[in-house]
C-alpha positions as CSV (number, residue, x, y, z in Angstrom):
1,X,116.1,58.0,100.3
2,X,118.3,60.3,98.6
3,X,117.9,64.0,98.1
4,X,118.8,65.9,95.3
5,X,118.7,69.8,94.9
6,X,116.9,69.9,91.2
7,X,115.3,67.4,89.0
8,X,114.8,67.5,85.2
9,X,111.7,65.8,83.1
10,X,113.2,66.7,79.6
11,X,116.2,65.8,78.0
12,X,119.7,67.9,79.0
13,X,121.3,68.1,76.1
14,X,124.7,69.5,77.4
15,X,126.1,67.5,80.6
16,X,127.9,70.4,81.7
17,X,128.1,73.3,82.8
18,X,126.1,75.6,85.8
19,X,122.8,76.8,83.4
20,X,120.1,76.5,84.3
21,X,117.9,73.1,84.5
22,X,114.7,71.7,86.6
23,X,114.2,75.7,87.2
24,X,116.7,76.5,88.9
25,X,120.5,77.7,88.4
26,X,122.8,74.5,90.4
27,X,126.1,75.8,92.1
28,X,129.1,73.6,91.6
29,X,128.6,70.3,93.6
30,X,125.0,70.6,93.8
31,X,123.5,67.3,93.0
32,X,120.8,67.0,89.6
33,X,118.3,64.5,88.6
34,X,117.9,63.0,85.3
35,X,115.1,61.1,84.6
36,X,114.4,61.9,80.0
37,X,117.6,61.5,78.6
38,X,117.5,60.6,74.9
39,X,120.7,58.0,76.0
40,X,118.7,56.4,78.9
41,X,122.2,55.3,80.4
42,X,122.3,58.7,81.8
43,X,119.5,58.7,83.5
44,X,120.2,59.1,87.4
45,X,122.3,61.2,89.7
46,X,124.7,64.2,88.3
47,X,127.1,66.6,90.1
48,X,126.9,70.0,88.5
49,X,130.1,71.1,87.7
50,X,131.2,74.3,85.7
51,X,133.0,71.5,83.1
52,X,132.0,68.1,82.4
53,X,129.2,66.7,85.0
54,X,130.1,63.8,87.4
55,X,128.4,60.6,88.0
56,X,126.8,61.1,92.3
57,X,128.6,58.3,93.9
58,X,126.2,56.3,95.4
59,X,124.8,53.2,95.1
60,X,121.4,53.3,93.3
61,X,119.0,49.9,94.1
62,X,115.6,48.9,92.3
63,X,113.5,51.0,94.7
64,X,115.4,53.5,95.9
65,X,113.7,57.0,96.2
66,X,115.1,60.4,95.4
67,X,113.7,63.6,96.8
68,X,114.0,66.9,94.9
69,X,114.9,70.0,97.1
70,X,114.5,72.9,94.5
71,X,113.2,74.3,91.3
72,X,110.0,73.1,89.6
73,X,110.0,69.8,91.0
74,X,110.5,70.7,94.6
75,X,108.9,68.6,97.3
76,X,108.5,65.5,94.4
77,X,109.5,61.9,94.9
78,X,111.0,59.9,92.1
79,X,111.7,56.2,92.3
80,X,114.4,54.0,90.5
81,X,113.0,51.3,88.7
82,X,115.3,49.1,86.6
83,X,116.2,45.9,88.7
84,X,119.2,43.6,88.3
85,X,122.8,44.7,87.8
86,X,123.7,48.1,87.4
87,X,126.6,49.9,85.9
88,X,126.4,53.9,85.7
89,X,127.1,55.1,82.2
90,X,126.0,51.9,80.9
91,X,122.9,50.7,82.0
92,X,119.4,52.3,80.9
93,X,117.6,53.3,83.9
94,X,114.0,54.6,84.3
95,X,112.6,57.0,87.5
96,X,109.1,57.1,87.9
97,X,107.7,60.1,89.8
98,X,106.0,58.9,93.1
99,X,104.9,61.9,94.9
100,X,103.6,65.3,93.6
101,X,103.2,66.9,97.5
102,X,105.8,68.9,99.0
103,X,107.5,67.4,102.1
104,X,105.6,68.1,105.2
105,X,107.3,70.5,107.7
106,X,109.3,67.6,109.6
107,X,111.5,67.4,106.3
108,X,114.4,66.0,106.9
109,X,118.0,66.5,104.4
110,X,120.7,64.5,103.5
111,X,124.4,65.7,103.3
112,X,126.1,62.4,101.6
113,X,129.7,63.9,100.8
114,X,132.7,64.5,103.2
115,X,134.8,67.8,102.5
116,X,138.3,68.0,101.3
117,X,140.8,70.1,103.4
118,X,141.0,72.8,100.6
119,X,137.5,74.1,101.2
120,X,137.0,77.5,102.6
121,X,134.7,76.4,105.7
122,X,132.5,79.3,105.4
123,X,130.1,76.2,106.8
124,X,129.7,73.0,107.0
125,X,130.7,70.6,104.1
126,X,131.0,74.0,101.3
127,X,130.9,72.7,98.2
128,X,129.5,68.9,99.1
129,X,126.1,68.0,97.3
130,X,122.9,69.5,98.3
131,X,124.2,71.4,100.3
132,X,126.4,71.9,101.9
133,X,125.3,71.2,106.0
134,X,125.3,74.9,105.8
135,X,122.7,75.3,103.2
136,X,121.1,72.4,104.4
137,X,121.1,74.3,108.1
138,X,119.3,77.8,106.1
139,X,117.0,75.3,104.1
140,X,115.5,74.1,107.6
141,X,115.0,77.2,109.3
142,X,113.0,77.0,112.1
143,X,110.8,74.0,110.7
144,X,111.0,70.6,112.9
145,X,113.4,68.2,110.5
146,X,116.2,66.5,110.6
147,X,120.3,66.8,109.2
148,X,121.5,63.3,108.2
149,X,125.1,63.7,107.8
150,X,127.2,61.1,105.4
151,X,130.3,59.1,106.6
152,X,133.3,61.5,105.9
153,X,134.1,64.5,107.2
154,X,131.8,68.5,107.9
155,X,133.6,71.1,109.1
156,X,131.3,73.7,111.7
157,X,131.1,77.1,111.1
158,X,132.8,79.6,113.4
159,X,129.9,79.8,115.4
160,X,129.4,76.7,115.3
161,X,126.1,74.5,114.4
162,X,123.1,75.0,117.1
163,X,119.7,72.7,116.5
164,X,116.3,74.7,117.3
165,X,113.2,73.1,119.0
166,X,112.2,69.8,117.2
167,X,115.5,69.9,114.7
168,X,117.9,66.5,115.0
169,X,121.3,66.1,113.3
170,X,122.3,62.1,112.5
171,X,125.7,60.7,111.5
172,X,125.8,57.6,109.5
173,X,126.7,55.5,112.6
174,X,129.6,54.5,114.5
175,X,132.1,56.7,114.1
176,X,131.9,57.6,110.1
177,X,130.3,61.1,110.5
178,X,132.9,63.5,112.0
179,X,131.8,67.0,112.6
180,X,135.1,69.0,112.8
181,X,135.4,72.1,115.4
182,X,138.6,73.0,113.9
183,X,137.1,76.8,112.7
184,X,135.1,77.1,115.5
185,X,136.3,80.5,117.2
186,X,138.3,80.0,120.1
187,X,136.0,80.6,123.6
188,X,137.4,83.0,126.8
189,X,138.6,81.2,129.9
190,X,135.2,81.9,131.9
191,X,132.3,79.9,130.8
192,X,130.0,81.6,130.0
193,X,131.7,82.7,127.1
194,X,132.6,79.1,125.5
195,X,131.2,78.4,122.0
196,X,130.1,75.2,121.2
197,X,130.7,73.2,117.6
198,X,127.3,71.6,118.1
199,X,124.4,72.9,120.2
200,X,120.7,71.8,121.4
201,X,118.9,74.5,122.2
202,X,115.1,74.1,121.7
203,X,113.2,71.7,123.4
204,X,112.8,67.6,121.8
205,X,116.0,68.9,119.7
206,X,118.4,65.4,119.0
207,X,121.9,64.5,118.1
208,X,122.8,60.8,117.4
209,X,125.9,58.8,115.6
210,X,128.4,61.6,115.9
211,X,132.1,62.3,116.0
212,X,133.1,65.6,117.2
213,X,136.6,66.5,117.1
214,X,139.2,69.2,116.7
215,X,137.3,71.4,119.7
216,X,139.0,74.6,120.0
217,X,140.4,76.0,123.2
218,X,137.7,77.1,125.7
219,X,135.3,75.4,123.7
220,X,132.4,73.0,124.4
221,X,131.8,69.8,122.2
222,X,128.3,69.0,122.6
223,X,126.0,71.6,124.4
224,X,122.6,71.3,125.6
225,X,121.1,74.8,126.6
226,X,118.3,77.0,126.3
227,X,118.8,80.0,124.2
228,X,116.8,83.1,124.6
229,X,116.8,84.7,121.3
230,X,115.3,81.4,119.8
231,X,112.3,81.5,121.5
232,X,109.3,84.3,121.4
233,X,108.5,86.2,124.1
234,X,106.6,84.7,126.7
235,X,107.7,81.3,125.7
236,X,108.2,78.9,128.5
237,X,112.1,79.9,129.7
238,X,113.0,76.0,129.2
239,X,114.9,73.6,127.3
240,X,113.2,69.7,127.7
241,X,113.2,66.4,126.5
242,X,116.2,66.8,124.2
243,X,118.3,63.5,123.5
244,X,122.2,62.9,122.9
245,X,123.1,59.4,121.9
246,X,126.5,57.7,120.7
247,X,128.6,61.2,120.7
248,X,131.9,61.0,121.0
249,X,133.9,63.5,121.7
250,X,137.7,63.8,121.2
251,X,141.0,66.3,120.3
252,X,139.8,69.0,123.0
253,X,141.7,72.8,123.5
254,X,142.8,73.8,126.7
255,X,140.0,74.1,129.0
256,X,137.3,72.4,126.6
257,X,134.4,70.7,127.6
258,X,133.2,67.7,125.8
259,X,129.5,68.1,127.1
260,X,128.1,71.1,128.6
261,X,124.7,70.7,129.9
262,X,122.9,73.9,130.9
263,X,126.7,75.1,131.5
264,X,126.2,78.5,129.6
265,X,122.7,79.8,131.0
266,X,120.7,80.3,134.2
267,X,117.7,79.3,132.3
268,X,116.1,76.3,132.7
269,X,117.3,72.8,130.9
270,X,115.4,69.7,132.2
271,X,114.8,65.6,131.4
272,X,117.8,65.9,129.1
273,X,119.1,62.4,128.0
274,X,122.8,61.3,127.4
275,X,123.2,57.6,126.1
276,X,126.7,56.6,125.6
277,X,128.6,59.6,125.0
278,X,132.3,59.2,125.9
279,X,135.2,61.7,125.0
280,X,138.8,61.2,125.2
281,X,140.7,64.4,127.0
282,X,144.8,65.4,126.6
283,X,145.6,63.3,129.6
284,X,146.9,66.6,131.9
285,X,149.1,64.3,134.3
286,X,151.2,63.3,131.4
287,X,151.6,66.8,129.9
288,X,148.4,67.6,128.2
289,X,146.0,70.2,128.1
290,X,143.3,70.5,130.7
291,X,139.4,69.2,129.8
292,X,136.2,68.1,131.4
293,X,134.0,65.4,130.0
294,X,130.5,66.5,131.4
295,X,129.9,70.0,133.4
296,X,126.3,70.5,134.8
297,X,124.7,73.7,135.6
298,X,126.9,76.9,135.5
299,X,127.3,77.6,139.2
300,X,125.2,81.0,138.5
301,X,121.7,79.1,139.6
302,X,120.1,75.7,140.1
303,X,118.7,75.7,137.1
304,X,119.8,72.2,135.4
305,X,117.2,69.3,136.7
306,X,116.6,65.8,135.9
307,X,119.7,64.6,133.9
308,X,119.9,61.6,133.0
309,X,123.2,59.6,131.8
310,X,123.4,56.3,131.0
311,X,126.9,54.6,130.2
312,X,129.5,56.2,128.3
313,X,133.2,56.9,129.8
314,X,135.8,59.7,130.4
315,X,139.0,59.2,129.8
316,X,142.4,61.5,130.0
317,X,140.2,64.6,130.9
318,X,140.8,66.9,134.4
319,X,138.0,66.0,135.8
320,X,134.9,63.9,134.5
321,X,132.4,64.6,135.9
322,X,131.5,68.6,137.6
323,X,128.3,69.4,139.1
324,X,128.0,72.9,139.6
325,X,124.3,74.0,139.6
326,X,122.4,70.9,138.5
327,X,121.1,67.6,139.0
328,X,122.3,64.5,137.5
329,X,121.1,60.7,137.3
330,X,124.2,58.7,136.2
331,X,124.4,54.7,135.9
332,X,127.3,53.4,134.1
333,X,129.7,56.2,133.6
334,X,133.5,54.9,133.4
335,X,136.7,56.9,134.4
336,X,140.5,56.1,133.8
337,X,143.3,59.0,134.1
338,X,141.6,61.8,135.6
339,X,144.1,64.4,136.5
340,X,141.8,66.3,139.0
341,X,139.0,63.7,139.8
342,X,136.9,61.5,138.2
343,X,133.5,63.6,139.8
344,X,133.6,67.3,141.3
345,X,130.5,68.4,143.6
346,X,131.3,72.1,143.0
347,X,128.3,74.0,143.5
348,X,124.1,74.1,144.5
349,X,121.6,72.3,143.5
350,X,117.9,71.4,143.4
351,X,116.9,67.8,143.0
352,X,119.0,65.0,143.3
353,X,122.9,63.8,142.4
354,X,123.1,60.1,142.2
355,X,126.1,58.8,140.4
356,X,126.7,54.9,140.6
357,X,127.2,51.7,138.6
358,X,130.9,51.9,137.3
359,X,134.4,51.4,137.0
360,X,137.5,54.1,137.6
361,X,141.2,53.7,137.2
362,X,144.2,55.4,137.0
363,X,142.8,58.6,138.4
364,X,144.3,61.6,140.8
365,X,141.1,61.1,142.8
366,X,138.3,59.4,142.8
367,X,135.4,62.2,144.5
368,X,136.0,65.8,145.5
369,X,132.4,66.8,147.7
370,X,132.3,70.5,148.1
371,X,128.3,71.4,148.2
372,X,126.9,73.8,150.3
373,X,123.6,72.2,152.1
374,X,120.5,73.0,150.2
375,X,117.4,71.5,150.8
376,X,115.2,69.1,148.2
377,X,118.4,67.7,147.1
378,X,119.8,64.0,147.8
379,X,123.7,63.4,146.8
380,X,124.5,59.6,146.5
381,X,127.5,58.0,144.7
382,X,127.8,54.1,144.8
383,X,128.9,50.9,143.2
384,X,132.0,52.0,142.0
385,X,135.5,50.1,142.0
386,X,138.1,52.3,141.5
387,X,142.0,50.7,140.7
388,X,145.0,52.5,140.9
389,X,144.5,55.7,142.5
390,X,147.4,58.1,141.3
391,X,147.5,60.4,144.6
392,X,150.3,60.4,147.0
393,X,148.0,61.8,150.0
394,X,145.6,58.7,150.2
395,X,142.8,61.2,150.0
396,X,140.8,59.0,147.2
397,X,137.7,61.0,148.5
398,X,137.4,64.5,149.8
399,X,134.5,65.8,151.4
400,X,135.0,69.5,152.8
401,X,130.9,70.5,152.9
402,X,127.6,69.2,151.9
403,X,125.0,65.8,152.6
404,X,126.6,62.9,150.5
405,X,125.9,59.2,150.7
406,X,128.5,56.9,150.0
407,X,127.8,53.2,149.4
408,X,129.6,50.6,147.9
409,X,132.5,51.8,146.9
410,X,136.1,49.8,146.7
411,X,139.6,52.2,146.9
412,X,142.8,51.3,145.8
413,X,145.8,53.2,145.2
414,X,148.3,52.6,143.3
415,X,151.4,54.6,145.2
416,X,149.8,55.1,148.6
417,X,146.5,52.9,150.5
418,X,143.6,55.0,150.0
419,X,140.6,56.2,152.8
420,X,137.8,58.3,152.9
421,X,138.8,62.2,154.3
422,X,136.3,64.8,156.0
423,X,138.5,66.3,157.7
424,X,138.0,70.1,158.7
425,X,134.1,69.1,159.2
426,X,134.3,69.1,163.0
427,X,130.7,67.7,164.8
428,X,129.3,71.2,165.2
429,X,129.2,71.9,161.6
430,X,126.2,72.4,159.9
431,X,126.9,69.8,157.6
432,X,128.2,67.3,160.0
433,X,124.8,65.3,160.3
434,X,124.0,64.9,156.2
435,X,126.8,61.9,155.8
436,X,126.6,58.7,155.6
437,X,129.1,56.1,154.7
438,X,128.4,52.2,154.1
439,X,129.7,48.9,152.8
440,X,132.6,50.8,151.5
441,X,135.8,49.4,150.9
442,X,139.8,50.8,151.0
443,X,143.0,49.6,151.2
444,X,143.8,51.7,153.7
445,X,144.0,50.3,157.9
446,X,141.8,53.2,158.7
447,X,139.4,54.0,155.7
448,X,137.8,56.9,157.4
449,X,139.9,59.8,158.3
450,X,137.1,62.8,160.3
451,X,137.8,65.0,162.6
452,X,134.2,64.5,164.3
């Protein structure tokens, strides 16, 4: 299915031209349906412009629906019904009208065009049919519904694009629909502060298929939150069950994020899933700007619980991985030239951190373990082989505080042997007893360097 902003049931005499038609006024770009033309060959998709109309390129199949947005046949379904070959401007085609209900409240809109580099990014895709992501964005409101966006390229507005409970945004797959940060406005260095070029922030919100790129300086790609002012009062404080599939995430500022996950809020955000999302950072170590593929929590509360990631990899960022208020489920998560470490235990949580089932190389360090004890919380890393440790130190892990379980885990550096350090955690420490190392690996004569 297609969608079209206005639809006309009587012949238009005059292909160009913004007057009105389908009752409503069409802005330039805005996509019209013909379905009574005297010359039947026009029947089909228009742009509106102010001179001479355009064919909508798309491909147009026996059986392909179009949905009407606006004007007096908003909410109707019209199907194409001419079979065999077709050639636009030359072949007669006929649309039947297939549904006189409007479109329940889970609509969904389509945003088919990419925008040229001469737009004026007021929002996203200005002047692309039905609207612009922007229109598409005010057409949607509150209601549950979806954003498909087409392969090419949508720029975000300064504020960026945030999803509300039950809203989904879609690329065309792969890596065709790119969702440029490029206007976003540039964040502060703390983060609180750091504006996001796409946010989830209601509950069962979704985004899937997407390229994010161009993220401004102190910015965050992807963001999963809860924000207050979207929900009423008295309103459970929590963001759930949202999803973020096949993201990826690339061209970040100084001190970006590619995926913040309740990194802005001390409200709650909970059974939030990530499915293949990778970015690619500025690769500090050779020069490049510092970034940080995933942060969870924002150190101000343990608010972030049940994360759950599933593949995806970090590459060229400062660190990949920083737990700093939250609890995260990872399986499958790759890491190659992390400046500062491939995973940072920064700061408290509730519930547990188990990070396992991958592959590092190239990396400063492998694990840097700085939580305070807390209880109901279990810290596990495991199954990992990491290649080519960049440090001259040897210290591939460092733990300095906290309960962490280490199992299954092969070291090698690439300038120095690698081992395992707690030092400065003497055996009267409080966190001396929540440790536990096993069926590691290290190509160092003494893997474990303690002063207990």
């Amino acid at each position: 299915m297609i969608q079209v902003r206005l639809a006309s049931t009587v012949n238009v005499a005059s292909l160009s031209g913004l007057g009105a038609v389908g009752g409503g006024t069409p802005d330039a770009g805005d996509p019209i349906l013909l379905t009574a033309q005297a010359d039947t060959s026009q029947n089909g998709p228009w742009l509106a412009q102010s001179g001479s109309w355009r064919h909508m390129p798309a491909y147009y199949p026996y059986g392909e629906t179009i949905e009407v947005a606006d004007g007096t046949h908003a909410g109707r379904t019209f199907r194409q019904t001419t079979k065999g070959t077709i050639v636009r401007g030359t072949t007669a085609l006929t649309y039947d009208l297939t549904s006189t209900t409007a479109p329940p409240s889970d609509v969904a809109f389509y945003v088919s065009i990419d925008t040229s580099a001469s737009d004026a990014h007021s929002g996203l895709s200005p002047g692309a049919p039905f609207a612009t992501l922007a229109r598409a964005f005010t057409a949607l409101g509150s209601k549950a519904g979806t954003i498909h966006l087409g392969a090419g390229l949508h720029y975000a507005p300064p504020d960026g694009l945030v999803l509300q409970t039950k809203q989904s945004i879609k690329g065309a797959g792969g890596m065709a629909s790119q969702l440029m940060g490029i206007n976003v406005t540039p964040g502060l260095a703390d983060d609180e502060s750091r504006t996001a070029v796409l946010t989830l922030a209601g509950s069962r919100s979704e985004a899937r298929d997407l390229w994010i790129t161009r993220v401004p300086t102190n910015c965050c790609g992807l963001r999963v939150t809860h924000a207050a002012e979207l929900h009423p009062p008295g309103s459970f404080p929590s963001n759930e069950d949202s999803i973020v599939t096949n993201i990826f995430v690339d061209n970040l500022g100084a001190n970006a994020v590619a995926f913040g996950i309740g990194d802005n809020t001390s409200r709650d955000v909970s059974n939030v899933i990530l499915t293949q999302c990778t970015s690619v950072g500025n690769f500090e170590e050779f020069g490049g700007a510092p970034s940080v593929h995933m942060r969870v929590g924002s150190g101000a509360s343990a608010n972030v619980l049940d994360i759950l990631n599933i593949g995806g990899t970090s590459a060229g960022n400062t660190y990949g991985v920083i737990i700093n208020g939250g609890s995260l489920i990872s399986t499958g998560l790759n890491f190659s030239y992390s400046a500062g470490a491939d995973i940072w235990l920064r700061g408290a949580s509730v519930g547990p951190i188990c990070i396992s089932g991958g592959r590092g190389e190239n990396s400063m360090r492998f694990l840097i373990s700085a939580l305070a004890y807390q209880t109901c919380r279990a810290t596990k890393v495991a199954d990992y082989t990491l290649a080519a440790i960049h440090n001259t130190d040897g210290r591939a892990v460092i733990r300095s505080a906290g309960p962490l379980v280490l199992d299954n885990i092969s070291l090698n550096g690439l300038y120095c042997p690698q081992f395992i350090s707690t030092e400065g955690i003497t055996v009267d420490s409080a966190y001396s007893t929540f440790a536990a190392i096993q069926n590691c690996t290290t190509d160092h004569p003494h893997p474990l360097r303690s002063s207990w």
